[in-house]
N, CA, C and O atoms as a Tripos MOL2 file, in Angstrom:
@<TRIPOS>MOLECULE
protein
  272   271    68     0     0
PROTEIN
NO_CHARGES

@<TRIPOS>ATOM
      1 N          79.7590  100.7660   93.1610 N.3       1 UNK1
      2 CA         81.1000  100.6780   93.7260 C.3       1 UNK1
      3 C          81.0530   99.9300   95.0540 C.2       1 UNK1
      4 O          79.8880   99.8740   95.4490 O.2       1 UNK1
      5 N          81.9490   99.3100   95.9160 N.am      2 UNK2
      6 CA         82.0030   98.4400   96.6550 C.3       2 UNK2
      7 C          81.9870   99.3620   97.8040 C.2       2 UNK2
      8 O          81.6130  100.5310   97.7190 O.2       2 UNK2
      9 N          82.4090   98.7880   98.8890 N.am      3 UNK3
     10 CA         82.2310  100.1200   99.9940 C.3       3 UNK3
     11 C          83.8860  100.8880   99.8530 C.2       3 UNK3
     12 O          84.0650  102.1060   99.8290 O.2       3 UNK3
     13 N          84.9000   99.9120   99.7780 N.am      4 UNK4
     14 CA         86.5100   99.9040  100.0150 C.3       4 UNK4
     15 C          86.2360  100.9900   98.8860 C.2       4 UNK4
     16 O          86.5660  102.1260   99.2270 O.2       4 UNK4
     17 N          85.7860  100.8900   97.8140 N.am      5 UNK5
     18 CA         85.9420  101.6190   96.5040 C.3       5 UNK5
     19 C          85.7360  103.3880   97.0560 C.2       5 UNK5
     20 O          86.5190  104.3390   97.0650 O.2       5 UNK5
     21 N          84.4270  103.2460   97.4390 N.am      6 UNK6
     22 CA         83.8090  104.4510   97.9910 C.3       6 UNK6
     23 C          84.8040  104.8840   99.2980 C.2       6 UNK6
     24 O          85.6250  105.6740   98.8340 O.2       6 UNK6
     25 N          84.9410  104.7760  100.0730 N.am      7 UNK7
     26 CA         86.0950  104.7170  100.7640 C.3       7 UNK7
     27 C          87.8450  105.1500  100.0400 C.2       7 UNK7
     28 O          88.7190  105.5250  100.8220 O.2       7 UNK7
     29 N          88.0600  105.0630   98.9410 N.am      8 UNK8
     30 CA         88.7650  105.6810   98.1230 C.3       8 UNK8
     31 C          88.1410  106.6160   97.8030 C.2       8 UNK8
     32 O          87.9650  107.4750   98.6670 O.2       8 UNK8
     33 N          87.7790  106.7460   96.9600 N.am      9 UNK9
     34 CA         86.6330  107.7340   96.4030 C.3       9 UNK9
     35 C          87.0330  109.3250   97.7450 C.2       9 UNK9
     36 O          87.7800  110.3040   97.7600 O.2       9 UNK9
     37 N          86.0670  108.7500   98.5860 N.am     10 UNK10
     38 CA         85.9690  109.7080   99.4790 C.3      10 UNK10
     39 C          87.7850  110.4870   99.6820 C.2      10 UNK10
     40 O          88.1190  111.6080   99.2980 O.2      10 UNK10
     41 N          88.3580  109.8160  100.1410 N.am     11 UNK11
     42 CA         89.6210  110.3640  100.4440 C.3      11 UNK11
     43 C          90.3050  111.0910   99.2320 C.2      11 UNK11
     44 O          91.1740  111.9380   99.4370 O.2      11 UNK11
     45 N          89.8010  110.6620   97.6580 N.am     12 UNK12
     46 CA         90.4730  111.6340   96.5470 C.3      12 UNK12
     47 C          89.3650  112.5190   97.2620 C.2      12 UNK12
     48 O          89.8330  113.0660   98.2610 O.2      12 UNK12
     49 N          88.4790  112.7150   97.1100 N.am     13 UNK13
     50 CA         87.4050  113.9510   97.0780 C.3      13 UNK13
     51 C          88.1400  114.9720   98.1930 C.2      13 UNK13
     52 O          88.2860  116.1900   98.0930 O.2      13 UNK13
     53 N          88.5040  114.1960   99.1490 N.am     14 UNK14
     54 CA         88.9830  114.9360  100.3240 C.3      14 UNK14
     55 C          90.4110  115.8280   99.6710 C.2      14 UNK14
     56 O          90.7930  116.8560  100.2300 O.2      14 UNK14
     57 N          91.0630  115.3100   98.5110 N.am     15 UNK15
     58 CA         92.3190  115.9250   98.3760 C.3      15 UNK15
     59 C          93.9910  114.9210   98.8290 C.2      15 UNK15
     60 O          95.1710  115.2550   98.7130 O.2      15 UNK15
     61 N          93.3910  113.7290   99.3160 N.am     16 UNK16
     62 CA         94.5260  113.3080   99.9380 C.3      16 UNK16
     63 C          95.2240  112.3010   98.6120 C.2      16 UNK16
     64 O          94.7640  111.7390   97.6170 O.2      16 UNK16
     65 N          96.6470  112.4540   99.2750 N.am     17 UNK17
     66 CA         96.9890  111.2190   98.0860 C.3      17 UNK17
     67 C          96.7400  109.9860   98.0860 C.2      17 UNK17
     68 O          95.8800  109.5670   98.8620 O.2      17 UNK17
     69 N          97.3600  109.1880   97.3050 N.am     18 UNK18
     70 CA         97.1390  107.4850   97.2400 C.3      18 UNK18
     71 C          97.5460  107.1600   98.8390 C.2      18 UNK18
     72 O          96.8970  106.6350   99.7430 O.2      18 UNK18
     73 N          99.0020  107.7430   98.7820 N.am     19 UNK19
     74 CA         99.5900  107.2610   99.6450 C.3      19 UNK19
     75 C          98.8790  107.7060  101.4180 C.2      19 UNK19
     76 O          99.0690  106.9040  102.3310 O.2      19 UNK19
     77 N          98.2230  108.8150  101.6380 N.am     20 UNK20
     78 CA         97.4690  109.2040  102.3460 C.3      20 UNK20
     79 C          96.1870  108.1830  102.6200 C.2      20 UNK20
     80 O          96.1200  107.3400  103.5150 O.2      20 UNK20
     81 N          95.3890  108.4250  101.8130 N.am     21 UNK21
     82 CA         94.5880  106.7990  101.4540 C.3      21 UNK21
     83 C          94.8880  105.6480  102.3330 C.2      21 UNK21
     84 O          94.3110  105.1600  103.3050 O.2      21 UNK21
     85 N          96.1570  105.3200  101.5760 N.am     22 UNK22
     86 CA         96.0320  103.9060  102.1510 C.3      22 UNK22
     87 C          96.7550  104.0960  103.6360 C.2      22 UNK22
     88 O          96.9150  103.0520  104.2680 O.2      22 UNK22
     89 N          97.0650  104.9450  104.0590 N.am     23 UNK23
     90 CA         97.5250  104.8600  105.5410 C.3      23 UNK23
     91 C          96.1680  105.0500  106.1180 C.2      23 UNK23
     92 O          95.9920  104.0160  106.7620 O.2      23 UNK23
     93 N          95.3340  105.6370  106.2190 N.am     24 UNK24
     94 CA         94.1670  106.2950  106.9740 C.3      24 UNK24
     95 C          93.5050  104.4300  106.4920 C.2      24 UNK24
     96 O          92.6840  103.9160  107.2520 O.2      24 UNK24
     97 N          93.8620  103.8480  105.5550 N.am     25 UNK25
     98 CA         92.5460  103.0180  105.2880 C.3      25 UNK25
     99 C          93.5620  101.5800  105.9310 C.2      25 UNK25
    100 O          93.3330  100.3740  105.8400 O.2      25 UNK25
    101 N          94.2060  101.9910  106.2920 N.am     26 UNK26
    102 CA         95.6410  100.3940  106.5390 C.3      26 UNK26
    103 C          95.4370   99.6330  105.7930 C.2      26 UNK26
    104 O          94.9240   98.5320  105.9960 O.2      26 UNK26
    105 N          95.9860  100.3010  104.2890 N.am     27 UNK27
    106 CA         96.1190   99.0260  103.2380 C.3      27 UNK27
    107 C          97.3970  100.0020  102.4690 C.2      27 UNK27
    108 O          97.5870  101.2080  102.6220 O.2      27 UNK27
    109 N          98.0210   99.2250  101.7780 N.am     28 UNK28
    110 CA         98.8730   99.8500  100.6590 C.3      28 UNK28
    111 C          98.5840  100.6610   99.8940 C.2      28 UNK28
    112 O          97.4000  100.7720   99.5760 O.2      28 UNK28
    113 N          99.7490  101.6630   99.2330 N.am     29 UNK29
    114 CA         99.4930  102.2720   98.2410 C.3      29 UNK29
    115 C          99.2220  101.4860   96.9750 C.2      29 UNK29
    116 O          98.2510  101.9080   96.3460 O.2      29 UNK29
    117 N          99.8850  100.3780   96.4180 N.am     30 UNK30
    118 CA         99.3250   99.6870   95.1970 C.3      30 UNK30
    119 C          97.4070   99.3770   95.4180 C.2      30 UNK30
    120 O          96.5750   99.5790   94.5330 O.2      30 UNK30
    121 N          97.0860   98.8210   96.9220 N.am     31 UNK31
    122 CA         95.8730   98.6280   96.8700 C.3      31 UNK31
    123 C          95.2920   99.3180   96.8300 C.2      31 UNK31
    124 O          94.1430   98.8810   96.9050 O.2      31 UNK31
    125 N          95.3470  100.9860   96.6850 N.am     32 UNK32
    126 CA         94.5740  102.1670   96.8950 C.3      32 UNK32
    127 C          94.6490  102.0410   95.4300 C.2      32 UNK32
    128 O          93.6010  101.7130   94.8740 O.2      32 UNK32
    129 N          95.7820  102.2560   94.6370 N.am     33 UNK33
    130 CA         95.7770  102.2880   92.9980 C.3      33 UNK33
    131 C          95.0340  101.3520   92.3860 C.2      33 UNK33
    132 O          94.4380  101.6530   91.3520 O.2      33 UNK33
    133 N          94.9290   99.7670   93.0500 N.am     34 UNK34
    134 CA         94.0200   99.0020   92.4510 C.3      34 UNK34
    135 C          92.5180   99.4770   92.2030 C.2      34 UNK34
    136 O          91.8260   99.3830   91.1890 O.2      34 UNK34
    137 N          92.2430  100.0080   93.4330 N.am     35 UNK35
    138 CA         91.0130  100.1140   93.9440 C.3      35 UNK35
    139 C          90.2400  101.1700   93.0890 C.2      35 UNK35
    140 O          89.0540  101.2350   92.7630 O.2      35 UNK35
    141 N          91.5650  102.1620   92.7780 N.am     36 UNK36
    142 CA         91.2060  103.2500   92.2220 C.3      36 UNK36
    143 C          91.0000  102.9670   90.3790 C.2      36 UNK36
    144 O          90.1390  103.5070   89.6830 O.2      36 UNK36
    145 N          91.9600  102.0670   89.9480 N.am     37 UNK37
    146 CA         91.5550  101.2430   88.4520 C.3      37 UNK37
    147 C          90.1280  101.1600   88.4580 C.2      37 UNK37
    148 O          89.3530  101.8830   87.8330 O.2      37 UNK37
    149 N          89.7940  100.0030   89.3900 N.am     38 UNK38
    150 CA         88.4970   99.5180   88.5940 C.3      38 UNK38
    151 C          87.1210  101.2900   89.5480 C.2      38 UNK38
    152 O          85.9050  101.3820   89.3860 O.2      38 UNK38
    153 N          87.8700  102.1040   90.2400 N.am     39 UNK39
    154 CA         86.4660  103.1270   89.9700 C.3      39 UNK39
    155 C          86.4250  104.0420   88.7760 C.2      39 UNK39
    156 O          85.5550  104.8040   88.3550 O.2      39 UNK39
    157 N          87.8160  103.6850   88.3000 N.am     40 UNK40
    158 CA         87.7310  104.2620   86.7070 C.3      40 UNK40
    159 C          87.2630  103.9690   85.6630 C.2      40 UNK40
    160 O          86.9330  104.6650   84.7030 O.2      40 UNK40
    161 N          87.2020  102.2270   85.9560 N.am     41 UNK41
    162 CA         86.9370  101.5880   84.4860 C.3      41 UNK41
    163 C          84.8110  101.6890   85.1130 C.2      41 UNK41
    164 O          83.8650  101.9890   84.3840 O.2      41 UNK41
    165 N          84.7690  101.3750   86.3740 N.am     42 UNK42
    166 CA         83.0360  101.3380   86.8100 C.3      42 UNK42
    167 C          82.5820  102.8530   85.6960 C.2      42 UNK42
    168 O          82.1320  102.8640   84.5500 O.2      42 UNK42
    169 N          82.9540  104.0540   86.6780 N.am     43 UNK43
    170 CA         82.3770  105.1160   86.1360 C.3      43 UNK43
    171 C          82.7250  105.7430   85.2940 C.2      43 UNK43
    172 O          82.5210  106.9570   85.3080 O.2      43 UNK43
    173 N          83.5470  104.9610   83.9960 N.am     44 UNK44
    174 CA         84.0450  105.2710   82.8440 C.3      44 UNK44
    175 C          85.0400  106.4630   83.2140 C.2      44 UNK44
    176 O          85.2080  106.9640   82.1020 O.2      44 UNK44
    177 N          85.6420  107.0610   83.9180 N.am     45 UNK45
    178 CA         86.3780  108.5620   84.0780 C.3      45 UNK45
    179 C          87.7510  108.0430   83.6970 C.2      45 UNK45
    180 O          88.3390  106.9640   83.6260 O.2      45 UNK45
    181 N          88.0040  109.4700   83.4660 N.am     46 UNK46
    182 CA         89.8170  109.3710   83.1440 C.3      46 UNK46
    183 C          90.5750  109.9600   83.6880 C.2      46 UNK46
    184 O          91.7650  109.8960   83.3820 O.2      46 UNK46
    185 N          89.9810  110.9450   84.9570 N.am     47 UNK47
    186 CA         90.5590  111.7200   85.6820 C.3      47 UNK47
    187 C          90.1730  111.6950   87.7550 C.2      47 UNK47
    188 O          89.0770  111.9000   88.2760 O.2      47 UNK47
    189 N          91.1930  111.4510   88.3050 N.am     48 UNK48
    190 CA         90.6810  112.0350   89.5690 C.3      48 UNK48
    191 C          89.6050  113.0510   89.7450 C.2      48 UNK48
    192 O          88.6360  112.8380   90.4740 O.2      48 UNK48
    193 N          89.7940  114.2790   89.0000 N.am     49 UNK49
    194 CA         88.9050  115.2110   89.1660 C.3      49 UNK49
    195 C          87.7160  114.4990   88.8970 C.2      49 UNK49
    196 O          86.8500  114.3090   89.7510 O.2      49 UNK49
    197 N          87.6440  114.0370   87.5380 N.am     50 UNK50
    198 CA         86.2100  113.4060   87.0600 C.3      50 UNK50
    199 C          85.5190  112.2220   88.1190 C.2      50 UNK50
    200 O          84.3160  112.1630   88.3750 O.2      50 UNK50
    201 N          86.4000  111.4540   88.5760 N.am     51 UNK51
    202 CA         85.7560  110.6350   89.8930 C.3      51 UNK51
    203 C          85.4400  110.7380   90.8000 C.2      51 UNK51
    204 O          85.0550  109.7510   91.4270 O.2      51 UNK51
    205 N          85.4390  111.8390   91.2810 N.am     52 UNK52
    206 CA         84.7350  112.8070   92.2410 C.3      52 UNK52
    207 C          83.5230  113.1810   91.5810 C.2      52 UNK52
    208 O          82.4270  112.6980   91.8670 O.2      52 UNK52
    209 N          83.7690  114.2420   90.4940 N.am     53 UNK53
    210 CA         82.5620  114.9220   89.9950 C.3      53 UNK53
    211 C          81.3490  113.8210   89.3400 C.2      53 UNK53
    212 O          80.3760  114.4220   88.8850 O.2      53 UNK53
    213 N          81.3000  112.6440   89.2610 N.am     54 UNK54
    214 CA         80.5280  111.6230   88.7680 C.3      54 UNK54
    215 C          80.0730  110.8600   90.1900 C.2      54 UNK54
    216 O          78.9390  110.4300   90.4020 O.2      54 UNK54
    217 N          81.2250  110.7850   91.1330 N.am     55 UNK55
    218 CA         80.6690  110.2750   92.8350 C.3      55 UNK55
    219 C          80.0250  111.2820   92.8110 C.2      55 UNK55
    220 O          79.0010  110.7080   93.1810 O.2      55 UNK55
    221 N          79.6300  112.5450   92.6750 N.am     56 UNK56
    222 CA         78.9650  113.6830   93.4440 C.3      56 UNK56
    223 C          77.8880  113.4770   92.8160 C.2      56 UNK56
    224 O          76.8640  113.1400   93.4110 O.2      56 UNK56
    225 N          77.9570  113.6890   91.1830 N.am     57 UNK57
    226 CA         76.6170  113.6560   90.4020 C.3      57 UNK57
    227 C          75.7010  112.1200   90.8850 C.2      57 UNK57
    228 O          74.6010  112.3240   91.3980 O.2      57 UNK57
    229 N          76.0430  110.9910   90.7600 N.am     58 UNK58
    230 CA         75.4280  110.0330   91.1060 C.3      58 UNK58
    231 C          74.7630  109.8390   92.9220 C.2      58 UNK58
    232 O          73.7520  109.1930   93.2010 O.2      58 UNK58
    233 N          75.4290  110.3970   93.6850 N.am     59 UNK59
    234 CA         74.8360  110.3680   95.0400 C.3      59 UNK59
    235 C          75.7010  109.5640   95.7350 C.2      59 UNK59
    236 O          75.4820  109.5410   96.9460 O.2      59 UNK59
    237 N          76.7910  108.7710   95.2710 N.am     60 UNK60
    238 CA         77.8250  107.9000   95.6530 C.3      60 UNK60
    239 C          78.3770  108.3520   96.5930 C.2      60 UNK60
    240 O          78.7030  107.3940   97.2940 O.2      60 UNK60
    241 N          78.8010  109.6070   97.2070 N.am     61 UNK61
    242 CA         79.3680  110.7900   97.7630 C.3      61 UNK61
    243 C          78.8100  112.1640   98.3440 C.2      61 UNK61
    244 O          78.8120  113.0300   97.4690 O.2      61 UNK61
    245 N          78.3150  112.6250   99.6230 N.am     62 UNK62
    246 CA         77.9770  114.2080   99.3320 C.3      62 UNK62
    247 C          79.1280  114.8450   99.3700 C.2      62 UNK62
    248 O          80.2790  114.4590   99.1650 O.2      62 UNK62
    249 N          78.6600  115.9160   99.6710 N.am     63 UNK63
    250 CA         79.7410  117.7770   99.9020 C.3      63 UNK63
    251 C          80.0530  117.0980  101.4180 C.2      63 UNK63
    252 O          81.2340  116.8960  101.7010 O.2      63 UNK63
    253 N          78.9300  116.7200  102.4620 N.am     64 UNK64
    254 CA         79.2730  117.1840  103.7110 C.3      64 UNK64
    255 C          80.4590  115.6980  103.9520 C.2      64 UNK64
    256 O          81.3940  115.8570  104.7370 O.2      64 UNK64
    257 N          80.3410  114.6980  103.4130 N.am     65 UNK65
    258 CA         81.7330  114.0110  103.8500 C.3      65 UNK65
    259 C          82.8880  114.2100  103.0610 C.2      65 UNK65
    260 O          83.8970  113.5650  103.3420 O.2      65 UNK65
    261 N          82.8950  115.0940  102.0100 N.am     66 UNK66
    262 CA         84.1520  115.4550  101.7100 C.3      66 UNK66
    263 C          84.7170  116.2330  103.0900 C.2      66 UNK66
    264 O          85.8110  115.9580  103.5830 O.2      66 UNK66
    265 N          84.0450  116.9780  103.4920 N.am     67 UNK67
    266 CA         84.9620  118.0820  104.8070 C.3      67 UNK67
    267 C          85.9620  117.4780  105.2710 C.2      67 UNK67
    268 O          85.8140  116.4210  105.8850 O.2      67 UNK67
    269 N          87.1760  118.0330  105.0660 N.am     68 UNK68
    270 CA         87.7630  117.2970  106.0720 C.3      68 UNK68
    271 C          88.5700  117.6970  107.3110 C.2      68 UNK68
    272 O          88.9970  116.8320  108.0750 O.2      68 UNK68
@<TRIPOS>BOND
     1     1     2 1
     2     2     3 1
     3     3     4 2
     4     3     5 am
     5     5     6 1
     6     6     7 1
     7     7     8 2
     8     7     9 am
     9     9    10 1
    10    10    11 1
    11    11    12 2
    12    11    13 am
    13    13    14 1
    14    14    15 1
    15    15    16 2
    16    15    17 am
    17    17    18 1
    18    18    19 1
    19    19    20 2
    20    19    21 am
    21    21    22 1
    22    22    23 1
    23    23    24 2
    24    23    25 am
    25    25    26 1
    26    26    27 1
    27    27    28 2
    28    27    29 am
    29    29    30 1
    30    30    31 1
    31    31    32 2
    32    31    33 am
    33    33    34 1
    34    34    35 1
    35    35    36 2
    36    35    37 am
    37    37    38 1
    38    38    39 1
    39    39    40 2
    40    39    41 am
    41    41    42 1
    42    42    43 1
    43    43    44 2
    44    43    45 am
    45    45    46 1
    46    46    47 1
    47    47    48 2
    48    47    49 am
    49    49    50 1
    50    50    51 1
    51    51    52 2
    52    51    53 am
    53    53    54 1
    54    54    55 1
    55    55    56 2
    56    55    57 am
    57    57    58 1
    58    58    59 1
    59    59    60 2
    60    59    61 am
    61    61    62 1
    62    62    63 1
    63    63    64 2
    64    63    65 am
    65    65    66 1
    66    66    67 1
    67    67    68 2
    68    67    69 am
    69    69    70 1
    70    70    71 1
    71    71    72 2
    72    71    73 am
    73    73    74 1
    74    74    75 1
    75    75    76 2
    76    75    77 am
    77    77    78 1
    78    78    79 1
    79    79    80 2
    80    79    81 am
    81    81    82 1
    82    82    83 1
    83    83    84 2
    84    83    85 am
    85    85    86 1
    86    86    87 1
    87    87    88 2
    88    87    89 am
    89    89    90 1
    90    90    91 1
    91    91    92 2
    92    91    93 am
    93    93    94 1
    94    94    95 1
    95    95    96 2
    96    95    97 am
    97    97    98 1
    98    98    99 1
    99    99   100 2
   100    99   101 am
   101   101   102 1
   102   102   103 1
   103   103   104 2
   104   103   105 am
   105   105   106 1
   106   106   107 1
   107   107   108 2
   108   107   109 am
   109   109   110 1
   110   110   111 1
   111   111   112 2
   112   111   113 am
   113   113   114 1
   114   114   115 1
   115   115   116 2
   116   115   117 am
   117   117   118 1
   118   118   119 1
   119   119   120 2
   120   119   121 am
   121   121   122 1
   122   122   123 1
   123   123   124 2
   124   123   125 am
   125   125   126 1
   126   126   127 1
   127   127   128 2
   128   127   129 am
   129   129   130 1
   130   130   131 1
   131   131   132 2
   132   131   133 am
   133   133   134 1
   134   134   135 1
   135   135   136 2
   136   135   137 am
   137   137   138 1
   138   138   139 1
   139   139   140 2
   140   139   141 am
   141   141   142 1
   142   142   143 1
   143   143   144 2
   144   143   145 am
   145   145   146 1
   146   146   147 1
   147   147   148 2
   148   147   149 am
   149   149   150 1
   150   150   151 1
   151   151   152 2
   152   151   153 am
   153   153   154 1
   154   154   155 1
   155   155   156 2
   156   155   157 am
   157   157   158 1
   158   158   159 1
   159   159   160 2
   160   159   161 am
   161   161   162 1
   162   162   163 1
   163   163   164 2
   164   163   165 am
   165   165   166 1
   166   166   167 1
   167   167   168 2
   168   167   169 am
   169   169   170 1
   170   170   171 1
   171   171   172 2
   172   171   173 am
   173   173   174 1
   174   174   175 1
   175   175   176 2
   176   175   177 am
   177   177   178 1
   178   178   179 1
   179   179   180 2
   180   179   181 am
   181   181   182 1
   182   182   183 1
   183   183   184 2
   184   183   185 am
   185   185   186 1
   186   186   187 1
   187   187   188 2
   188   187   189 am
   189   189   190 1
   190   190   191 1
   191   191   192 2
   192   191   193 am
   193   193   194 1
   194   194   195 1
   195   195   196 2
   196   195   197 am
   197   197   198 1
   198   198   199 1
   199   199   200 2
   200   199   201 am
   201   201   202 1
   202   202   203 1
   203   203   204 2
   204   203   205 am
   205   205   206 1
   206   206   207 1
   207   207   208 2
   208   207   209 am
   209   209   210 1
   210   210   211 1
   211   211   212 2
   212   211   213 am
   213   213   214 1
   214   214   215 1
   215   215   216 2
   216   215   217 am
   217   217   218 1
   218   218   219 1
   219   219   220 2
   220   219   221 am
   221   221   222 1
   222   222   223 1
   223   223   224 2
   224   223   225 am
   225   225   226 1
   226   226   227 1
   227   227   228 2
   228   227   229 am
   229   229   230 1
   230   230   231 1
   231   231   232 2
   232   231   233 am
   233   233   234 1
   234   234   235 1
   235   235   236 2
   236   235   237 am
   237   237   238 1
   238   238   239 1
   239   239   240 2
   240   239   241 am
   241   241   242 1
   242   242   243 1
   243   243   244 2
   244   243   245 am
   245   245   246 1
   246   246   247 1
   247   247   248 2
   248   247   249 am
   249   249   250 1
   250   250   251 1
   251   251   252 2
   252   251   253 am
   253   253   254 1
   254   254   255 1
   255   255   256 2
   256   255   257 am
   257   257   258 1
   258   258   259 1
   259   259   260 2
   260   259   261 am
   261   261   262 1
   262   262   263 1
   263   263   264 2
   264   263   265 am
   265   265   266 1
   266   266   267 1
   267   267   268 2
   268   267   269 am
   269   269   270 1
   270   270   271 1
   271   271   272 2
@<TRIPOS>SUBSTRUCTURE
     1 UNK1         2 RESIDUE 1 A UNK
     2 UNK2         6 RESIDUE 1 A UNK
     3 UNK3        10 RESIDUE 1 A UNK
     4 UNK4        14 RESIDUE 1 A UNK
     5 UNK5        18 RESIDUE 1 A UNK
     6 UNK6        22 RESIDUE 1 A UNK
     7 UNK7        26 RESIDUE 1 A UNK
     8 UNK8        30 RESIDUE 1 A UNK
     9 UNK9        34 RESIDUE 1 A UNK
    10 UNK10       38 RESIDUE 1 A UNK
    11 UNK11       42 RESIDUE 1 A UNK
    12 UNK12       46 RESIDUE 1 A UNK
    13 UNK13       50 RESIDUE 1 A UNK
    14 UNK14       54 RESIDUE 1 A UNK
    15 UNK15       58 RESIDUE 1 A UNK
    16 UNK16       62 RESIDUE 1 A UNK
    17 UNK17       66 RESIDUE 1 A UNK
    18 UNK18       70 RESIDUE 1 A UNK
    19 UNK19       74 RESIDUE 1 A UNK
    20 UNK20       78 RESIDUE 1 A UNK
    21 UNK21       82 RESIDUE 1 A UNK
    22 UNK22       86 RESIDUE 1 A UNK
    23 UNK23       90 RESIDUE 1 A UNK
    24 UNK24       94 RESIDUE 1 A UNK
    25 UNK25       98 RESIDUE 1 A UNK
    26 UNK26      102 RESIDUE 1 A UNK
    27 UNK27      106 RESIDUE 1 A UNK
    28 UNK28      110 RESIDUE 1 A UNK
    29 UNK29      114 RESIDUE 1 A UNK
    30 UNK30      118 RESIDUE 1 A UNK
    31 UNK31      122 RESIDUE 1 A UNK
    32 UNK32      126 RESIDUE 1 A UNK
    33 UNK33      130 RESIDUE 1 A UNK
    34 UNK34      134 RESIDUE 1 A UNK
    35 UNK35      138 RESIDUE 1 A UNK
    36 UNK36      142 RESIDUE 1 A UNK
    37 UNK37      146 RESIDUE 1 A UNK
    38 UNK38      150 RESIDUE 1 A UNK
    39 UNK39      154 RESIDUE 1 A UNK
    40 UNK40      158 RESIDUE 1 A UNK
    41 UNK41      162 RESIDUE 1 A UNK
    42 UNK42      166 RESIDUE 1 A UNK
    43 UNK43      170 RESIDUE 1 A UNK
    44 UNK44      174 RESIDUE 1 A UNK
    45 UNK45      178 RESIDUE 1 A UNK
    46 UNK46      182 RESIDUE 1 A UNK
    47 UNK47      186 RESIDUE 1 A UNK
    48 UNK48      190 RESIDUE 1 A UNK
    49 UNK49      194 RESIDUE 1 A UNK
    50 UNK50      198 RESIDUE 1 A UNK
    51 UNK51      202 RESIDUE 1 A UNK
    52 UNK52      206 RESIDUE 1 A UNK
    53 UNK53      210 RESIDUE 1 A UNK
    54 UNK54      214 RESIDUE 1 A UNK
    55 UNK55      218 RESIDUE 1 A UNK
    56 UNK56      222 RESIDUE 1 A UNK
    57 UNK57      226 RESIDUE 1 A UNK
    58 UNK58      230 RESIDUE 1 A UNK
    59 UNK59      234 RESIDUE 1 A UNK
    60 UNK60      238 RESIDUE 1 A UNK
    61 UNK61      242 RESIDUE 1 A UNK
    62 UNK62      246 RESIDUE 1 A UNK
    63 UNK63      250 RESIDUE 1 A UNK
    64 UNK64      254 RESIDUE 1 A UNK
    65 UNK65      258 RESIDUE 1 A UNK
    66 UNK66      262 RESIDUE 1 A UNK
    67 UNK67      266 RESIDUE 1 A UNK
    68 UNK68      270 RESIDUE 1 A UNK
């Protein structure tokens, strides 16, 4: 995943929305949704939940930067 990707990533893990996302990241909500397409189609998932739990399993992500 790219860093911007992971950087999404992190903020679902955190719980926040798209729209949360892209304010904290100063980009749009469509670009948070883009961003968030292709970490679906990378780590095959079909769910928010699951793109977390596959960032976690792979090392893409820990526990301690979810805190928020």
């Amino acid at each position: 995943l790219s860093e911007r990707e992971l950087d999404v990533v992190l903020g679902v893990a955190k719980g926040f929305t798209n729209r949360e996302i892209a304010q904290q990241l100063s980009i749009s909500d469509r670009t948070v949704q883009g961003h968030l397409a292709n970490v679906f189609t990378k780590l095959h998932a079909t769910s928010r939940t699951e793109v977390v739990t596959l960032a976690l399993q792979r090392g893409l992500i820990t526990l301690d930067e979810t805190q928020v």
